[in-house]
C-alpha positions in Angstrom: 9.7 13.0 -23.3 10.8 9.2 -22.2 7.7 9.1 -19.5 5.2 10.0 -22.2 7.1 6.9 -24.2 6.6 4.6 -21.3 2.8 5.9 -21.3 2.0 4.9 -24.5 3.9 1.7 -24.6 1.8 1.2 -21.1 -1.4 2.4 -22.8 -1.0 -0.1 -25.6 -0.6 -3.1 -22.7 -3.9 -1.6 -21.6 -5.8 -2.3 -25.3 -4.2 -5.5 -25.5 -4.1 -7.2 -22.3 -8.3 -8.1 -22.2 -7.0 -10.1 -25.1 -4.0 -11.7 -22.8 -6.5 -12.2 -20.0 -9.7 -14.0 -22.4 -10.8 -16.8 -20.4 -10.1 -15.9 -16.9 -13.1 -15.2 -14.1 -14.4 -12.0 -14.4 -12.8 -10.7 -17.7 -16.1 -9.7 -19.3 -16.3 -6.8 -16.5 -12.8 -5.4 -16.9 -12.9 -5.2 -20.9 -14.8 -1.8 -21.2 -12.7 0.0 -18.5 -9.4 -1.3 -19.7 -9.9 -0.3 -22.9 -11.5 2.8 -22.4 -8.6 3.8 -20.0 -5.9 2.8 -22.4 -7.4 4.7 -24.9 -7.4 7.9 -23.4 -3.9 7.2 -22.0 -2.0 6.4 -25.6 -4.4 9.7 -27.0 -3.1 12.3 -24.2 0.5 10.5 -24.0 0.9 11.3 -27.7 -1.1 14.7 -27.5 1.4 16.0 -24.8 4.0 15.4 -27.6 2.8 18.7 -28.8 4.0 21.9 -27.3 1.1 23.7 -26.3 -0.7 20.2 -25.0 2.1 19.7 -22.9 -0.7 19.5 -19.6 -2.6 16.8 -21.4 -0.4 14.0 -18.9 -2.8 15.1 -16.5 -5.3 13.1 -18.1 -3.2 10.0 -18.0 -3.3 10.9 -14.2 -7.0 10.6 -13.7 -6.8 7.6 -16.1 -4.3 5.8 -13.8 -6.3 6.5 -10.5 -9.4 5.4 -12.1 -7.7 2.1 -12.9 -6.5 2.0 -9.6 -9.7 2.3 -7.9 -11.7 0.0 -10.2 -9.2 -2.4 -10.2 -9.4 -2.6 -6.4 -13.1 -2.0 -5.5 -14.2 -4.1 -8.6 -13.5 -7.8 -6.8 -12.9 -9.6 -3.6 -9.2 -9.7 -2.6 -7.2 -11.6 -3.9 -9.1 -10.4 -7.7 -8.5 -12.1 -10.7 -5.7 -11.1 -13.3 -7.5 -8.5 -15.2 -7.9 -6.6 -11.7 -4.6 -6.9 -10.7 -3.6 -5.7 -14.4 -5.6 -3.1 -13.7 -3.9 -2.1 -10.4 -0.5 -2.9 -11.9 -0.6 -0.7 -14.8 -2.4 2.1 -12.9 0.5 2.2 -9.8 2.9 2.4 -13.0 0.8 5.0 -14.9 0.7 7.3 -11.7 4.7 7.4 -11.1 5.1 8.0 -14.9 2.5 11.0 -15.2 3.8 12.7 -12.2 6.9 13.5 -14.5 7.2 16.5 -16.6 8.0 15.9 -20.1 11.5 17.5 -20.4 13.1 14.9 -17.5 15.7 15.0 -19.1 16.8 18.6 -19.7 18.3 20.6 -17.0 16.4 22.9 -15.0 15.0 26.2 -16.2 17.2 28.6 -14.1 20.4 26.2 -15.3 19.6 26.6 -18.9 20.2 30.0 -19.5 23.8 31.1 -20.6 26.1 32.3 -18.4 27.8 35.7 -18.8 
């Protein structure tokens, strides 16, 4: 469950950092989808905690994509901090929600008892 940890701590940066980033260019327009994202990425990192919500990661995929693609369409390259945040935290959202929770447990097939 270490990826959903890394989420969450990620998801936090997310609801903090238009705070970090007040009085930069640009920062009004990166608030709402910052937030937003981060929002829905700490709520499905700690609903996959639950056993039957264990698919709810998936949402911290769509999260991190949407991110990704505000954060890159949003401004003229090179963008300001809040969209390089943005792009930043979503490349590091999508390589932790790609992993299942139990990383650290042993495959299936190799947990069953041998005879």
């Amino acid at each position: 469950m270490w990826p959903r940890v890394v989420e969450v701590m990620l998801g936090a940066w997310l609801l903090v950092s238009p705070f970090v980033f007040r009085g930069t260019p640009q920062v009004e327009a990166y608030v709402l989808p910052t937030v937003g994202a981060g929002v829905a990425i700490v709520a499905a990192s700690l609903l996959s905690f639950w056993h039957r919500a264990a698919h709810a990661r998936f949402v911290t995929l769509a999260a991190s994509l949407w991110l990704m693609l505000h954060g890159y369409f949003s401004a003229v390259r090179p963008g300001p901090p809040p969209a390089q945040n943005e792009l930043t935290v979503g490349m590091l959202l999508l390589l932790f929600a790609i992993l299942p929770n139990e990383t650290n447990q042993p495959p299936h097939p190799w947990r069953r008892p041998s005879r």
